[in-house]
Each structure stands twice: as structure tokens, then as C-alpha cells.
C-alpha positions as CSV (number, residue, x, y, z in Angstrom):
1,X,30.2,81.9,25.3
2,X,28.2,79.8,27.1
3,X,27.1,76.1,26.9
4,X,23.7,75.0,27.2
5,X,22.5,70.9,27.5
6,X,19.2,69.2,26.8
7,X,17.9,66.0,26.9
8,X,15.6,65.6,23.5
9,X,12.6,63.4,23.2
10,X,11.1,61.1,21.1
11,X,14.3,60.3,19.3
12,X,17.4,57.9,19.6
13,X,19.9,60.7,20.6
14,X,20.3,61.2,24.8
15,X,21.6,64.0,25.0
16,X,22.8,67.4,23.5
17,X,25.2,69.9,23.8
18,X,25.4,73.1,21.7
19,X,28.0,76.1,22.8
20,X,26.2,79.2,21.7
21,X,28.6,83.0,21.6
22,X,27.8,86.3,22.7
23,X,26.8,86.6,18.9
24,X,24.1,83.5,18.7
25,X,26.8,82.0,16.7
26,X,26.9,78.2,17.4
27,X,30.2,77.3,18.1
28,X,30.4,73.8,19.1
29,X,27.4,70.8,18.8
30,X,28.2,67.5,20.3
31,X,25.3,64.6,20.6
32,X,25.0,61.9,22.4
33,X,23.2,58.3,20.9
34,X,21.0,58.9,17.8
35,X,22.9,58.2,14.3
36,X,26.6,58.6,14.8
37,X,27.4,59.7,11.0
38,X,24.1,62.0,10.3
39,X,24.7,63.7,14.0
40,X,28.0,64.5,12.7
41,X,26.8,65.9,10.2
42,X,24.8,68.3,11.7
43,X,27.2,69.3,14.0
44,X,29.7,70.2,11.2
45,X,27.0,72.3,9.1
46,X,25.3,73.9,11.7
47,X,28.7,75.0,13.7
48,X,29.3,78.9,12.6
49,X,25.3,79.4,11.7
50,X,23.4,81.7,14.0
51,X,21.0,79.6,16.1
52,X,17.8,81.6,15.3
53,X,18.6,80.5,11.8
54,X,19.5,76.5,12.8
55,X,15.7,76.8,14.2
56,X,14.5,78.1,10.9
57,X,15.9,75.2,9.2
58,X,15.8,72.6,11.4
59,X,12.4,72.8,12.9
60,X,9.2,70.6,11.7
61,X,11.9,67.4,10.2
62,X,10.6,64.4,10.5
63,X,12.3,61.3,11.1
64,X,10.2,58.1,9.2
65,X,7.1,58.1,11.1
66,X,8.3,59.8,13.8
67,X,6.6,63.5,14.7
68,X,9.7,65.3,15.3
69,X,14.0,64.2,14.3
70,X,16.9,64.7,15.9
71,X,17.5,68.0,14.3
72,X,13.7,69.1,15.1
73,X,14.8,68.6,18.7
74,X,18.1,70.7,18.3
75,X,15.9,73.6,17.6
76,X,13.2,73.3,19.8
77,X,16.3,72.8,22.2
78,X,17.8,76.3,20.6
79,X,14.5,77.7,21.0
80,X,14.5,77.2,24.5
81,X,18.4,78.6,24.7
82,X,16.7,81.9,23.0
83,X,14.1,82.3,25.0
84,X,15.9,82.3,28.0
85,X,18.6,84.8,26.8
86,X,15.7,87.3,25.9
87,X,15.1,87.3,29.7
């Protein structure tokens, strides 16, 4: 297993920090800042789900007017993690 941080942008949440398996399982999500209940929520339904598929999901959500969410930035985060386990 390994853990992997990033800081997203253009949102309220600081900071994130997703545990990823040998697999591409997601084991653990914990945020910091942004929206203490929805955050939660994502942790809790994205924990067990293969990170290629949180990125499927996840990417393009919009938050109000905002261009991008907090769970937009969780997978352009994963996408990051991927692409540097495919090196």
C-alpha cells in the first residue's frame, strides 16, 4: 500500500490524502477543509472502489459556479497517482 498527498485547487478543501493498494483499491481518503459532512461522504463511498473508476466518476463535477469540486480534484489528484505508477 502506499499513501499519496495533494494539495487541490480552486476549492475550500487543503489538503488530501488517499491510501491506494497494490490493487488500485482505495483504501483510506481523509480531507482536510472543504465541507466536513459531503467530504465524508466521499470518503466513505469511494473507499473499496478502484481509483481508475473514482476518476471516471468523479471527474468534470462542478461545484456552483466553480470549474472544478472537491471530488473533481480527488481525481485529477488520482490521475496523477496513476500516472506515476505506470512509470
Amino acid at each position: 500500500m502506499a499513501m499519496y498527498s495533494f494539495r487541490p485547487r480552486g476549492v475550500c478543501s487543503q489538503e488530501m490524502h488517499v491510501e491506494i493498494d497494490s490493487q488500485g483499491i482505495i483504501q483510506e481518503l481523509q480531507v482536510v477543509g472543504g465541507c466536513n459532512g459531503n467530504l465524508k461522504g466521499i470518503s466513505a463511498l469511494v473507499k473499496g472502489m478502484s481509483a481508475k473508476e473514482a476518476v471516471q466518476r468523479l471527474r468534470g463535477i462542478r461545484c456552483g459556479f466553480r470549474d472544478t469540486s472537491c471530488p473533481d480534484q480527488l481525481a485529477k489528484g488520482l490521475e496523477q497517482v496513476l500516472a506515476q505508477e505506470q512509470q
